[in-house]
N, C-alpha and C positions, 0 to 999 in steps of 0.2 A: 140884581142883588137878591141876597134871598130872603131879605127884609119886605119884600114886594108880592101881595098877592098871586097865587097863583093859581089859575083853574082846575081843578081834576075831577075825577069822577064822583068819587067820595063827597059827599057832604061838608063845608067849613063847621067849624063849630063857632057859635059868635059866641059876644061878649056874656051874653046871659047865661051861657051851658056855664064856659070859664069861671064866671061868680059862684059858682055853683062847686067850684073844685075844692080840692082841699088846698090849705096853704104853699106857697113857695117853698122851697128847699133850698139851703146852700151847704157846700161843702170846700172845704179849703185844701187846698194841695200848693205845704208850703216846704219843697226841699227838692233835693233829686229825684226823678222819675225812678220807681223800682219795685220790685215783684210786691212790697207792702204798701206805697201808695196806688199802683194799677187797683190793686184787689179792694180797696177803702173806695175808687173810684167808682169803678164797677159796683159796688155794693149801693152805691149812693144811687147808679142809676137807676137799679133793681125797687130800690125800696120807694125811691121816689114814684115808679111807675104802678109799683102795688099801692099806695096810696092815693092814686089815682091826682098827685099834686098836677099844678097847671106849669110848673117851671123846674128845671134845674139850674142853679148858678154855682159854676164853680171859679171860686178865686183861686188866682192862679201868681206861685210866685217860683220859678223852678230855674235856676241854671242846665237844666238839659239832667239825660239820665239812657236808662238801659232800651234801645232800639224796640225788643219783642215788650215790653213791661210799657211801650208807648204805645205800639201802634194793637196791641188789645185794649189799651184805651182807645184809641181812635177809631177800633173796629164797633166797641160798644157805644158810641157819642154817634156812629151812624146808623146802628139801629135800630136806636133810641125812640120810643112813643112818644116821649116826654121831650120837649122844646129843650135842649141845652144852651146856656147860655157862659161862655169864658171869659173872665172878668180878670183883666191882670191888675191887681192891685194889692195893697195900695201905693204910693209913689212912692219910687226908689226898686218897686219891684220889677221882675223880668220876666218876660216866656221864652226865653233862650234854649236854640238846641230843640230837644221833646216837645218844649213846651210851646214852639212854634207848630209843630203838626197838631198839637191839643187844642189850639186855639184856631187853626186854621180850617178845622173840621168841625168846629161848633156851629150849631145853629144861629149865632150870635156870637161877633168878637166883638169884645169891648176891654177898654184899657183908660188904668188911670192917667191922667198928667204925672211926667216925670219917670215914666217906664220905659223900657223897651223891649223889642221884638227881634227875633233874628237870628245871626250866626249857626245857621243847619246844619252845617257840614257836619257829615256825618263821621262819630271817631273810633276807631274799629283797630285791633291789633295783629289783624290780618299781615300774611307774612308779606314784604315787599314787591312791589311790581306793577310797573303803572297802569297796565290794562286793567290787572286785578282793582286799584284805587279807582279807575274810571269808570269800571262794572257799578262800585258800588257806591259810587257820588251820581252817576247818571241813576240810578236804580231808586235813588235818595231824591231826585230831584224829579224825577216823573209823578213818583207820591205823592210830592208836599206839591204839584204842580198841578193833578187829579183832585186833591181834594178842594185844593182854591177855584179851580173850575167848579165843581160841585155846588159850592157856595156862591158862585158869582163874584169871586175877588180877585183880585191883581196875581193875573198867571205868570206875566213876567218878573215879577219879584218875588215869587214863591222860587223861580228856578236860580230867580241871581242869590237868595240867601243861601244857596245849597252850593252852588258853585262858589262863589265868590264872599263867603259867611258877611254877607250885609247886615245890619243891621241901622233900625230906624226906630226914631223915638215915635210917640203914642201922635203926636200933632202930625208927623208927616207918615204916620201907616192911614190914617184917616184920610188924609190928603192924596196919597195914593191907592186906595182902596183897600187896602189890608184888613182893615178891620170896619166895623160899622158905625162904633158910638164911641163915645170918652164919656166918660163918669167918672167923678171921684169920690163917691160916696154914695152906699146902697139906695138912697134914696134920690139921687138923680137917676142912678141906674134906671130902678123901676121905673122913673118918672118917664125916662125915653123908651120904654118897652113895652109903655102900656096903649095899648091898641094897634101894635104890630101883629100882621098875619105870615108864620110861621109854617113852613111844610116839613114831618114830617114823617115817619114810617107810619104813621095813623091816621095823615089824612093834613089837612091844612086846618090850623090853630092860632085863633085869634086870641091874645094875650090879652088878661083884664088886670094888670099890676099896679095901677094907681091905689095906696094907703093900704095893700093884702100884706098880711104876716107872713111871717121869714121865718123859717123851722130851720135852726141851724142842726146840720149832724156831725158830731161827734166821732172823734176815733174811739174803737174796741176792744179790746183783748186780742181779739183775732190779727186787726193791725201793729199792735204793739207787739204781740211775741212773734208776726212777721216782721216787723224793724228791727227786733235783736236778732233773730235768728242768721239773717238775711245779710248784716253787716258781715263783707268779707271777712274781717281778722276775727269774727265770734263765729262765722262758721267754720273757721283753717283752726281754731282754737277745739272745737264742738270734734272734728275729724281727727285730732291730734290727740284727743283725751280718750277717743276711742280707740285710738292703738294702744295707747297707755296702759287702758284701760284690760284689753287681750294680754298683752305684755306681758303684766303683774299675775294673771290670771293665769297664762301658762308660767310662771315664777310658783306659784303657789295655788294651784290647781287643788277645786274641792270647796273654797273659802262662797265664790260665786258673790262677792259685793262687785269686787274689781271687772268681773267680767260680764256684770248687770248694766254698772254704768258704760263700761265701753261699748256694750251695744245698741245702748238708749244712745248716746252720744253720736255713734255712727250713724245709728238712721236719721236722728233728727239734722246732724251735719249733713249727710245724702242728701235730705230733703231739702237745704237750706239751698245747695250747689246745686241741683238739679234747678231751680229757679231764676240761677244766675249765671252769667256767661262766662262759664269755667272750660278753658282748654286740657282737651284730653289726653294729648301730650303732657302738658305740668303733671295732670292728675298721673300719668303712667310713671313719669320720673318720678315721684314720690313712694307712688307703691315700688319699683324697683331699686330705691336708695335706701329702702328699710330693712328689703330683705339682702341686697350686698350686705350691710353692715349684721342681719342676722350670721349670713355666711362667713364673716370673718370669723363669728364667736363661736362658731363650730365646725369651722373646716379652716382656723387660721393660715393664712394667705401673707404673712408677714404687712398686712396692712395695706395692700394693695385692692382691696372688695373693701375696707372699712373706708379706706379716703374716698375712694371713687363713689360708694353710697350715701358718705355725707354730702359730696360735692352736686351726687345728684336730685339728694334728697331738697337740698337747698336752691337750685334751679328750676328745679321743678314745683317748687312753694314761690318763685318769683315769676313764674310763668302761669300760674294756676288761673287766675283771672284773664279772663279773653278779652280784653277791656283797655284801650288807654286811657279811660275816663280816671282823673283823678278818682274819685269819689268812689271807687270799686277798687280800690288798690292795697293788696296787703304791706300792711308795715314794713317794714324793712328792718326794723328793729326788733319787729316782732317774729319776723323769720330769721332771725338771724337767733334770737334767743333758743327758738324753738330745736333749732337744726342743732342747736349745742345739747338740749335735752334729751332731745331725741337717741343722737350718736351713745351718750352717755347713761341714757339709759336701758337701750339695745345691750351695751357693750359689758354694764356690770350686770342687769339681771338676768340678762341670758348667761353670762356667764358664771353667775353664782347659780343659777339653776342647773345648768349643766354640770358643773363641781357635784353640786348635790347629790344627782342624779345618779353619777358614776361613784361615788364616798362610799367606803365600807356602811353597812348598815349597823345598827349599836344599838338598835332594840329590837325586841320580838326572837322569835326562834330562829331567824335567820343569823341573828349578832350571837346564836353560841357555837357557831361553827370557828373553830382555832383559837379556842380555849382552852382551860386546864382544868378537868373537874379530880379529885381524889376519892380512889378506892376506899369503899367502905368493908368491904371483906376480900378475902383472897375467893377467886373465880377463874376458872377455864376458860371458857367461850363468852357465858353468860351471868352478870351479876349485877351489884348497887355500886352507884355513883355517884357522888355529893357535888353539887354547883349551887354556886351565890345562895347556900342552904337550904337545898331543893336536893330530895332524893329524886336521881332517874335512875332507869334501866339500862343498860351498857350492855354495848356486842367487842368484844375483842379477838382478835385473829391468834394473840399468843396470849398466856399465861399472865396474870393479872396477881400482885400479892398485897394483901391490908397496906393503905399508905400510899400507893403506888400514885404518883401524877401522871394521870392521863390527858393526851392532846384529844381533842374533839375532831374528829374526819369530817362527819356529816352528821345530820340528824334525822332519823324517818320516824314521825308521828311522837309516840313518847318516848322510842330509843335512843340511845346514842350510841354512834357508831367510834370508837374511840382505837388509839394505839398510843402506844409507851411513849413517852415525852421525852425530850434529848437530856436532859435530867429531870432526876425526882429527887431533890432535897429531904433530909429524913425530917426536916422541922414542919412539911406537908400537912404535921397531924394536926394541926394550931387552926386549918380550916375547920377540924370538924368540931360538931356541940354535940 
Protein backbone atom coordinates (compact mmCIF):
# COMPACT_ATOMS: atom_id res chain seq x y z
CA UNK A 1 0.00 0.00 0.00
CA UNK A 2 1.37 3.17 -0.36
CA UNK A 3 0.45 4.06 3.25
CA UNK A 4 3.64 1.90 4.06
CA UNK A 5 7.11 3.12 4.50
CA UNK A 6 9.18 3.12 1.88
CA UNK A 7 13.10 3.06 1.52
CA UNK A 8 14.70 5.45 -1.12
CA UNK A 9 17.71 7.28 -1.43
CA UNK A 10 16.48 10.56 -0.40
CA UNK A 11 16.33 11.27 3.07
CA UNK A 12 12.61 10.66 5.06
CA UNK A 13 11.61 13.74 6.53
CA UNK A 14 10.13 12.85 10.26
CA UNK A 15 7.77 14.04 12.32
CA UNK A 16 9.91 17.06 13.70
CA UNK A 17 10.88 18.65 10.02
CA UNK A 18 6.77 18.16 9.31
CA UNK A 19 5.83 20.42 12.70
CA UNK A 20 7.79 22.64 11.33
CA UNK A 21 5.66 23.18 8.07
CA UNK A 22 3.11 25.44 7.42
CA UNK A 23 -0.52 24.33 7.89
CA UNK A 24 -2.66 21.80 6.06
CA UNK A 25 -4.58 22.90 3.04
CA UNK A 26 -7.92 21.85 1.77
CA UNK A 27 -9.67 22.52 -1.19
CA UNK A 28 -13.18 21.26 -2.29
CA UNK A 29 -14.21 20.19 -5.83
CA UNK A 30 -17.87 19.99 -5.43
CA UNK A 31 -19.54 19.52 -9.23
CA UNK A 32 -18.52 18.24 -12.66
CA UNK A 33 -15.00 17.81 -13.59
CA UNK A 34 -14.11 20.76 -16.20
CA UNK A 35 -11.62 23.19 -17.54
CA UNK A 36 -12.76 25.68 -14.18
CA UNK A 37 -12.45 23.11 -11.46
CA UNK A 38 -9.00 21.30 -13.14
CA UNK A 39 -7.46 24.86 -13.19
CA UNK A 40 -8.84 25.73 -9.15
CA UNK A 41 -7.33 22.28 -8.72
CA UNK A 42 -4.15 22.76 -10.15
CA UNK A 43 -3.79 26.15 -8.46
CA UNK A 44 -4.52 24.51 -5.03
CA UNK A 45 -1.53 22.21 -5.73
CA UNK A 46 0.75 25.11 -6.82
CA UNK A 47 0.11 27.25 -3.93
CA UNK A 48 0.02 24.53 -1.47
CA UNK A 49 3.70 23.52 -2.60
CA UNK A 50 4.84 27.29 -2.53
CA UNK A 51 3.86 27.40 0.83
CA UNK A 52 5.67 24.82 1.67
CA UNK A 53 2.30 23.14 3.60
CA UNK A 54 2.77 19.50 4.90
CA UNK A 55 -0.69 18.28 3.23
CA UNK A 56 -3.15 18.57 0.50
CA UNK A 57 -6.82 17.51 1.03
CA UNK A 58 -9.04 17.62 -1.42
CA UNK A 59 -12.78 16.87 -0.87
CA UNK A 60 -14.28 15.45 -3.39
CA UNK A 61 -17.89 15.21 -4.40
CA UNK A 62 -18.33 14.99 -8.45
CA UNK A 63 -20.54 12.83 -10.72
CA UNK A 64 -17.75 12.53 -13.28
CA UNK A 65 -16.76 15.34 -15.95
CA UNK A 66 -14.58 16.18 -19.03
CA UNK A 67 -11.79 13.24 -19.70
CA UNK A 68 -8.49 16.03 -20.68
CA UNK A 69 -9.99 18.46 -17.57
CA UNK A 70 -9.37 15.03 -15.49
CA UNK A 71 -6.53 13.43 -16.19
CA UNK A 72 -4.40 17.03 -16.03
CA UNK A 73 -5.60 16.69 -12.80
CA UNK A 74 -4.45 13.42 -12.24
CA UNK A 75 -1.18 14.40 -14.21
CA UNK A 76 -0.68 17.22 -11.55
CA UNK A 77 -1.71 14.84 -8.16
CA UNK A 78 1.37 12.74 -9.62
CA UNK A 79 3.79 15.21 -9.62
CA UNK A 80 2.89 16.57 -6.73
CA UNK A 81 5.78 17.40 -3.73
CA UNK A 82 3.08 17.93 -1.55
CA UNK A 83 1.25 14.59 0.02
CA UNK A 84 -2.28 14.73 -1.69
CA UNK A 85 -4.94 13.44 0.13
CA UNK A 86 -8.84 12.74 -1.64
CA UNK A 87 -11.40 12.77 0.77
CA UNK A 88 -14.97 11.88 -0.74
CA UNK A 89 -17.17 13.51 1.51
CA UNK A 90 -19.38 14.23 3.11
CA UNK A 91 -22.14 11.39 3.05
CA UNK A 92 -24.33 11.18 0.28
CA UNK A 93 -21.38 12.27 -1.72
CA UNK A 94 -19.67 10.50 -4.70
CA UNK A 95 -16.33 10.03 -6.86
CA UNK A 96 -18.12 8.90 -9.71
CA UNK A 97 -16.80 8.77 -13.45
CA UNK A 98 -13.45 11.42 -13.07
CA UNK A 99 -13.67 11.36 -9.83
CA UNK A 100 -12.67 7.71 -9.52
CA UNK A 101 -9.23 8.42 -11.56
CA UNK A 102 -8.93 11.67 -8.97
CA UNK A 103 -9.23 9.52 -6.14
CA UNK A 104 -7.52 6.53 -7.39
CA UNK A 105 -4.28 8.68 -8.11
CA UNK A 106 -4.08 10.41 -4.70
CA UNK A 107 -1.58 9.79 -2.21
CA UNK A 108 -4.35 8.84 0.04
CA UNK A 109 -7.99 7.75 -0.77
CA UNK A 110 -10.36 8.24 1.84
CA UNK A 111 -14.07 8.27 1.94
CA UNK A 112 -17.02 9.18 4.04
CA UNK A 113 -19.75 6.57 5.24
CA UNK A 114 -22.58 6.53 2.90
CA UNK A 115 -20.67 7.46 -0.44
CA UNK A 116 -19.53 5.95 -3.37
CA UNK A 117 -17.05 5.18 -5.68
CA UNK A 118 -17.19 4.06 -9.33
CA UNK A 119 -19.00 3.69 -12.59
CA UNK A 120 -15.71 4.75 -15.07
CA UNK A 121 -16.91 3.87 -18.14
CA UNK A 122 -15.82 6.24 -20.06
CA UNK A 123 -18.72 8.49 -22.20
CA UNK A 124 -17.58 9.90 -25.34
CA UNK A 125 -19.56 10.77 -28.56
CA UNK A 126 -17.31 9.21 -30.77
CA UNK A 127 -19.14 8.02 -34.02
CA UNK A 128 -20.28 4.26 -33.87
CA UNK A 129 -18.33 1.17 -33.94
CA UNK A 130 -17.38 -1.37 -31.67
CA UNK A 131 -13.65 -1.69 -32.14
CA UNK A 132 -13.70 2.16 -31.91
CA UNK A 133 -15.87 1.77 -28.22
CA UNK A 134 -13.26 -0.97 -27.20
CA UNK A 135 -10.12 1.17 -28.18
CA UNK A 136 -11.38 3.57 -25.88
CA UNK A 137 -13.00 1.53 -22.79
CA UNK A 138 -9.70 -0.63 -22.88
CA UNK A 139 -7.52 2.73 -23.29
CA UNK A 140 -9.88 3.86 -19.95
CA UNK A 141 -9.25 0.89 -18.11
CA UNK A 142 -5.34 0.35 -18.49
CA UNK A 143 -5.33 4.12 -16.88
CA UNK A 144 -7.49 3.79 -14.01
CA UNK A 145 -5.57 0.27 -13.81
CA UNK A 146 -1.88 1.91 -13.88
CA UNK A 147 -2.51 4.30 -11.57
CA UNK A 148 -4.17 1.69 -8.85
CA UNK A 149 -1.08 -0.14 -9.31
CA UNK A 150 0.97 2.99 -8.51
CA UNK A 151 -0.77 3.21 -5.44
CA UNK A 152 -0.86 -0.17 -4.32
CA UNK A 153 -4.67 -0.65 -4.65
CA UNK A 154 -7.25 -3.23 -6.03
CA UNK A 155 -6.14 -3.54 -9.89
CA UNK A 156 -8.78 -5.75 -10.47
CA UNK A 157 -11.62 -3.40 -9.59
CA UNK A 158 -10.09 -0.54 -11.11
CA UNK A 159 -10.46 -2.47 -14.61
CA UNK A 160 -14.04 -4.02 -13.55
CA UNK A 161 -15.35 -0.29 -12.89
CA UNK A 162 -14.25 0.67 -16.35
CA UNK A 163 -15.46 -2.28 -18.06
CA UNK A 164 -18.47 -3.16 -16.34
CA UNK A 165 -19.31 0.68 -14.37
CA UNK A 166 -19.27 -1.11 -10.79
CA UNK A 167 -19.60 0.70 -8.26
CA UNK A 168 -19.09 0.18 -4.30
CA UNK A 169 -19.92 2.06 -1.35
CA UNK A 170 -17.06 3.52 1.09
CA UNK A 171 -17.29 0.10 3.61
CA UNK A 172 -16.73 -2.23 0.78
CA UNK A 173 -13.86 -0.08 -1.49
CA UNK A 174 -12.06 -0.48 2.08
CA UNK A 175 -12.82 -3.80 2.18
CA UNK A 176 -11.52 -4.42 -1.08
CA UNK A 177 -8.73 -2.09 -1.18
CA UNK A 178 -9.88 0.69 -3.12
CA UNK A 179 -9.27 3.23 -0.93
CA UNK A 180 -7.21 3.42 2.40
CA UNK A 181 -9.21 5.12 5.33
CA UNK A 182 -13.04 6.15 6.16
CA UNK A 183 -13.52 9.41 7.93
CA UNK A 184 -16.33 11.25 8.41
CA UNK A 185 -15.26 14.19 9.59
CA UNK A 186 -12.01 16.37 9.16
CA UNK A 187 -10.87 15.49 12.37
CA UNK A 188 -11.02 11.68 12.24
CA UNK A 189 -9.51 12.30 8.95
CA UNK A 190 -6.35 13.93 10.32
CA UNK A 191 -6.53 11.67 13.33
CA UNK A 192 -5.72 8.53 10.81
CA UNK A 193 -3.14 10.50 8.77
CA UNK A 194 -1.17 11.48 11.54
CA UNK A 195 2.12 9.70 11.43
CA UNK A 196 1.70 7.96 8.14
CA UNK A 197 4.87 7.82 5.66
CA UNK A 198 3.92 9.04 2.40
CA UNK A 199 6.29 8.87 -0.94
CA UNK A 200 6.33 11.23 -2.96
CA UNK A 201 7.92 13.30 -5.96
CA UNK A 202 10.18 14.77 -2.96
CA UNK A 203 11.19 12.15 -1.30
CA UNK A 204 9.24 10.09 1.56
CA UNK A 205 7.01 12.12 4.08
CA UNK A 206 6.08 11.58 7.25
CA UNK A 207 2.70 13.15 8.20
CA UNK A 208 2.41 15.21 11.63
CA UNK A 209 -1.64 15.97 11.51
CA UNK A 210 -2.78 15.40 14.84
CA UNK A 211 -4.58 18.97 16.29
CA UNK A 212 -2.51 21.05 12.83
CA UNK A 213 -4.67 23.98 11.21
CA UNK A 214 -6.54 23.54 8.01
CA UNK A 215 -6.09 26.52 5.68
CA UNK A 216 -9.15 26.29 3.62
CA UNK A 217 -8.86 27.66 -0.12
CA UNK A 218 -11.24 29.49 -1.57
CA UNK A 219 -12.41 29.89 -5.26
CA UNK A 220 -11.20 33.07 -7.37
CA UNK A 221 -12.20 35.29 -10.00
CA UNK A 222 -10.19 33.40 -12.23
CA UNK A 223 -12.42 30.11 -11.36
CA UNK A 224 -15.55 31.94 -11.52
CA UNK A 225 -15.21 33.77 -14.93
CA UNK A 226 -14.04 30.09 -15.90
CA UNK A 227 -17.39 28.51 -14.59
CA UNK A 228 -19.34 31.11 -16.79
CA UNK A 229 -17.41 31.23 -19.67
CA UNK A 230 -16.96 27.52 -19.98
CA UNK A 231 -20.79 26.71 -19.49
CA UNK A 232 -21.70 25.28 -22.99
CA UNK A 233 -25.02 27.40 -23.56
CA UNK A 234 -22.93 30.80 -22.31
CA UNK A 235 -20.10 29.94 -24.63
CA UNK A 236 -22.73 28.83 -27.94
CA UNK A 237 -24.38 32.30 -26.53
CA UNK A 238 -20.73 34.19 -26.23
CA UNK A 239 -20.04 32.84 -30.32
CA UNK A 240 -23.59 33.73 -31.41
CA UNK A 241 -23.32 37.43 -30.13
CA UNK A 242 -20.19 37.55 -32.02
CA UNK A 243 -21.78 36.99 -35.26
CA UNK A 244 -24.40 39.32 -34.29
CA UNK A 245 -22.20 41.28 -33.39
CA UNK A 246 -20.28 41.49 -37.32
CA UNK A 247 -23.79 41.22 -38.75
CA UNK A 248 -25.00 44.66 -37.41
CA UNK A 249 -21.66 45.89 -38.10
CA UNK A 250 -21.47 45.25 -41.71
CA UNK A 251 -25.61 46.62 -41.53
CA UNK A 252 -24.22 49.74 -40.40
CA UNK A 253 -20.59 50.03 -40.99
CA UNK A 254 -18.41 52.99 -39.27
CA UNK A 255 -20.68 52.96 -35.87
CA UNK A 256 -17.71 50.24 -34.44
CA UNK A 257 -20.05 49.48 -30.87
CA UNK A 258 -21.60 46.47 -32.71
CA UNK A 259 -18.48 45.24 -34.08
CA UNK A 260 -16.21 45.79 -30.78
CA UNK A 261 -18.54 43.61 -28.83
CA UNK A 262 -18.69 40.86 -31.52
CA UNK A 263 -15.24 40.47 -31.43
CA UNK A 264 -14.63 40.61 -27.60
CA UNK A 265 -17.47 37.92 -27.76
CA UNK A 266 -15.68 35.77 -30.45
CA UNK A 267 -12.54 35.60 -28.83
CA UNK A 268 -13.63 35.06 -25.49
CA UNK A 269 -16.31 32.40 -26.84
CA UNK A 270 -12.96 30.73 -28.88
CA UNK A 271 -11.37 30.83 -25.78
CA UNK A 272 -14.13 29.23 -23.87
CA UNK A 273 -14.43 26.16 -26.82
CA UNK A 274 -11.13 25.68 -27.25
CA UNK A 275 -11.23 24.25 -23.49
CA UNK A 276 -14.01 22.16 -24.04
CA UNK A 277 -14.73 19.27 -26.16
CA UNK A 278 -16.27 20.78 -29.25
CA UNK A 279 -16.66 18.80 -32.58
CA UNK A 280 -15.40 20.36 -35.55
CA UNK A 281 -17.65 19.13 -37.67
CA UNK A 282 -20.80 20.97 -35.57
CA UNK A 283 -18.45 23.94 -35.39
CA UNK A 284 -18.04 23.68 -39.60
CA UNK A 285 -21.87 23.18 -39.87
CA UNK A 286 -22.44 26.38 -38.20
CA UNK A 287 -20.08 28.48 -39.88
CA UNK A 288 -21.48 26.97 -43.24
CA UNK A 289 -25.31 27.56 -42.30
CA UNK A 290 -24.70 31.15 -41.82
CA UNK A 291 -23.19 31.87 -44.64
CA UNK A 292 -26.01 29.59 -47.13
CA UNK A 293 -28.43 31.76 -45.37
CA UNK A 294 -26.00 34.98 -46.18
CA UNK A 295 -26.35 33.57 -49.78
CA UNK A 296 -29.93 33.38 -50.12
CA UNK A 297 -29.99 37.40 -49.13
CA UNK A 298 -27.78 38.03 -52.04
CA UNK A 299 -27.90 35.69 -54.54
CA UNK A 300 -31.66 34.67 -53.85
CA UNK A 301 -32.08 30.89 -54.53
CA UNK A 302 -35.83 30.74 -54.03
CA UNK A 303 -34.93 29.46 -50.55
CA UNK A 304 -33.17 26.61 -51.24
CA UNK A 305 -29.44 28.07 -49.50
CA UNK A 306 -31.81 29.71 -46.70
CA UNK A 307 -33.59 26.17 -45.54
CA UNK A 308 -30.59 24.17 -46.15
CA UNK A 309 -28.47 26.88 -43.86
CA UNK A 310 -30.83 27.11 -41.13
CA UNK A 311 -31.17 23.41 -41.09
CA UNK A 312 -27.51 23.18 -40.87
CA UNK A 313 -26.92 25.89 -38.78
CA UNK A 314 -29.24 24.11 -36.26
CA UNK A 315 -27.21 20.60 -36.55
CA UNK A 316 -24.40 21.72 -36.23
CA UNK A 317 -25.38 23.74 -32.77
CA UNK A 318 -26.58 20.14 -31.69
CA UNK A 319 -23.53 18.62 -32.65
CA UNK A 320 -21.15 21.33 -31.30
CA UNK A 321 -20.26 19.45 -28.06
CA UNK A 322 -18.20 16.27 -28.51
CA UNK A 323 -19.68 15.00 -25.30
CA UNK A 324 -22.54 12.78 -24.11
CA UNK A 325 -22.12 13.87 -20.79
CA UNK A 326 -25.29 15.27 -19.82
CA UNK A 327 -23.52 18.20 -18.13
CA UNK A 328 -21.89 19.60 -21.47
CA UNK A 329 -25.04 19.75 -23.48
CA UNK A 330 -26.34 22.65 -25.21
CA UNK A 331 -30.00 23.34 -24.60
CA UNK A 332 -32.06 22.39 -26.99
CA UNK A 333 -34.40 25.04 -26.41
CA UNK A 334 -31.76 27.13 -26.45
CA UNK A 335 -30.69 26.15 -29.91
CA UNK A 336 -33.56 26.10 -31.10
CA UNK A 337 -34.32 29.79 -30.11
CA UNK A 338 -31.03 30.73 -31.47
CA UNK A 339 -31.33 29.07 -35.08
CA UNK A 340 -34.68 31.16 -35.28
CA UNK A 341 -32.66 34.53 -34.61
CA UNK A 342 -30.06 33.89 -36.29
CA UNK A 343 -32.22 32.81 -39.83
CA UNK A 344 -33.97 36.10 -39.05
CA UNK A 345 -31.53 38.11 -38.58
CA UNK A 346 -29.18 37.10 -41.50
CA UNK A 347 -32.27 37.50 -43.57
CA UNK A 348 -33.54 41.10 -42.71
CA UNK A 349 -30.24 42.81 -42.06
CA UNK A 350 -28.56 41.67 -44.74
CA UNK A 351 -31.17 42.47 -46.58
CA UNK A 352 -31.99 45.75 -45.53
CA UNK A 353 -28.29 46.47 -46.07
CA UNK A 354 -28.16 45.34 -49.18
CA UNK A 355 -31.57 47.44 -50.22
CA UNK A 356 -29.60 50.30 -48.98
CA UNK A 357 -26.60 49.70 -50.61
CA UNK A 358 -28.22 49.59 -54.06
CA UNK A 359 -31.20 52.75 -53.11
CA UNK A 360 -30.82 55.86 -55.14
CA UNK A 361 -28.57 58.13 -53.00
CA UNK A 362 -30.71 61.60 -51.73
CA UNK A 363 -27.95 63.46 -50.30
CA UNK A 364 -24.54 64.97 -51.14
CA UNK A 365 -23.64 65.80 -54.79
CA UNK A 366 -24.39 62.59 -55.86
CA UNK A 367 -28.54 62.98 -54.99
CA UNK A 368 -28.51 66.15 -57.75
CA UNK A 369 -27.95 64.12 -60.64
CA UNK A 370 -31.85 63.98 -62.31
CA UNK A 371 -33.03 66.80 -61.07
CA UNK A 372 -34.54 70.09 -62.13
CA UNK A 373 -32.61 73.12 -61.63
CA UNK A 374 -34.09 76.68 -63.51
CA UNK A 375 -32.43 79.03 -65.60
CA UNK A 376 -31.51 82.11 -64.26
CA UNK A 377 -30.47 83.93 -67.56
CA UNK A 378 -30.75 83.17 -71.16
CA UNK A 379 -26.96 81.24 -72.07
CA UNK A 380 -25.45 79.33 -74.98
CA UNK A 381 -23.15 76.85 -73.83
CA UNK A 382 -22.34 78.51 -70.44
CA UNK A 383 -24.36 80.08 -67.68
CA UNK A 384 -26.39 80.35 -63.80
CA UNK A 385 -28.58 77.79 -62.52
CA UNK A 386 -30.74 77.79 -59.40
CA UNK A 387 -31.17 74.51 -57.30
CA UNK A 388 -32.76 73.97 -53.80
CA UNK A 389 -31.73 78.01 -53.80
CA UNK A 390 -28.05 77.56 -54.60
CA UNK A 391 -26.71 79.31 -57.66
CA UNK A 392 -24.45 76.80 -59.77
CA UNK A 393 -22.66 76.90 -63.06
CA UNK A 394 -24.32 74.99 -66.02
CA UNK A 395 -22.89 73.52 -69.17
CA UNK A 396 -25.45 73.03 -71.97
CA UNK A 397 -25.07 71.38 -75.25
CA UNK A 398 -28.29 73.69 -76.81
CA UNK A 399 -29.53 77.03 -76.29
CA UNK A 400 -30.69 77.85 -72.77
CA UNK A 401 -33.60 80.85 -72.33
CA UNK A 402 -34.42 82.78 -68.73
CA UNK A 403 -36.99 80.19 -67.02
CA UNK A 404 -36.00 77.37 -68.81
CA UNK A 405 -36.18 73.83 -66.54
CA UNK A 406 -33.31 72.07 -66.84
CA UNK A 407 -32.73 68.10 -66.10
CA UNK A 408 -29.31 67.68 -64.40
CA UNK A 409 -26.98 64.93 -66.64
CA UNK A 410 -24.03 64.87 -64.29
CA UNK A 411 -22.19 66.98 -62.06
CA UNK A 412 -18.25 67.69 -62.34
CA UNK A 413 -16.85 69.63 -59.24
CA UNK A 414 -19.12 72.91 -59.19
CA UNK A 415 -20.67 72.50 -62.69
CA UNK A 416 -23.57 71.24 -63.83
CA UNK A 417 -23.83 69.36 -66.76
CA UNK A 418 -27.63 70.03 -67.74
CA UNK A 419 -30.14 69.50 -70.92
CA UNK A 420 -33.74 70.73 -71.68
CA UNK A 421 -36.30 68.87 -69.52
CA UNK A 422 -39.21 67.07 -71.31
CA UNK A 423 -41.31 70.04 -70.12
CA UNK A 424 -40.62 73.33 -68.68
CA UNK A 425 -43.70 74.79 -67.28
CA UNK A 426 -43.85 78.77 -67.53
CA UNK A 427 -44.97 78.75 -63.55
CA UNK A 428 -40.88 77.54 -63.14
CA UNK A 429 -40.28 81.19 -62.19
CA UNK A 430 -42.07 80.65 -58.42
CA UNK A 431 -38.47 78.64 -57.73
CA UNK A 432 -36.63 81.52 -58.04
CA UNK A 433 -36.14 84.56 -54.97
Amino acid sequence: MALVAVFAETEPVNAQDTSARASIMQVSLDGPVGPASADHIISAIDQATESNSQLLIIQLNTPGGLDAAMRNMVSEILASRVPVVTWVSPSGARAASAGTYILMASHVAAMSNATNVGSSTPVSASGPGEDLDDKIINDAAAYLAGLAELRGRNVDWARQTVTDAANINATEALQLGVIDLIADDQQQLLAQLDGLNIETEAGQVTLNTQGAAVETIDTNWRYDFLSIITNPNIAYILLMVGVYGLILEFYNPGGGIAGTIGIISLLVGAYALQLLPISYAGLALIVIGIAMMAFEVITPTFGVAGVGGVIAFAIGSVMLMDTNDPAWQISLSLVAAVTVSTGALVVFVLGAALKARHAKVTTGVEAMTGELAVAREDFETRGHVQLHGEIWQAVSRTPVRKGDQLHIDHVDGLTLHVSAAQSAPNDSHSNQH
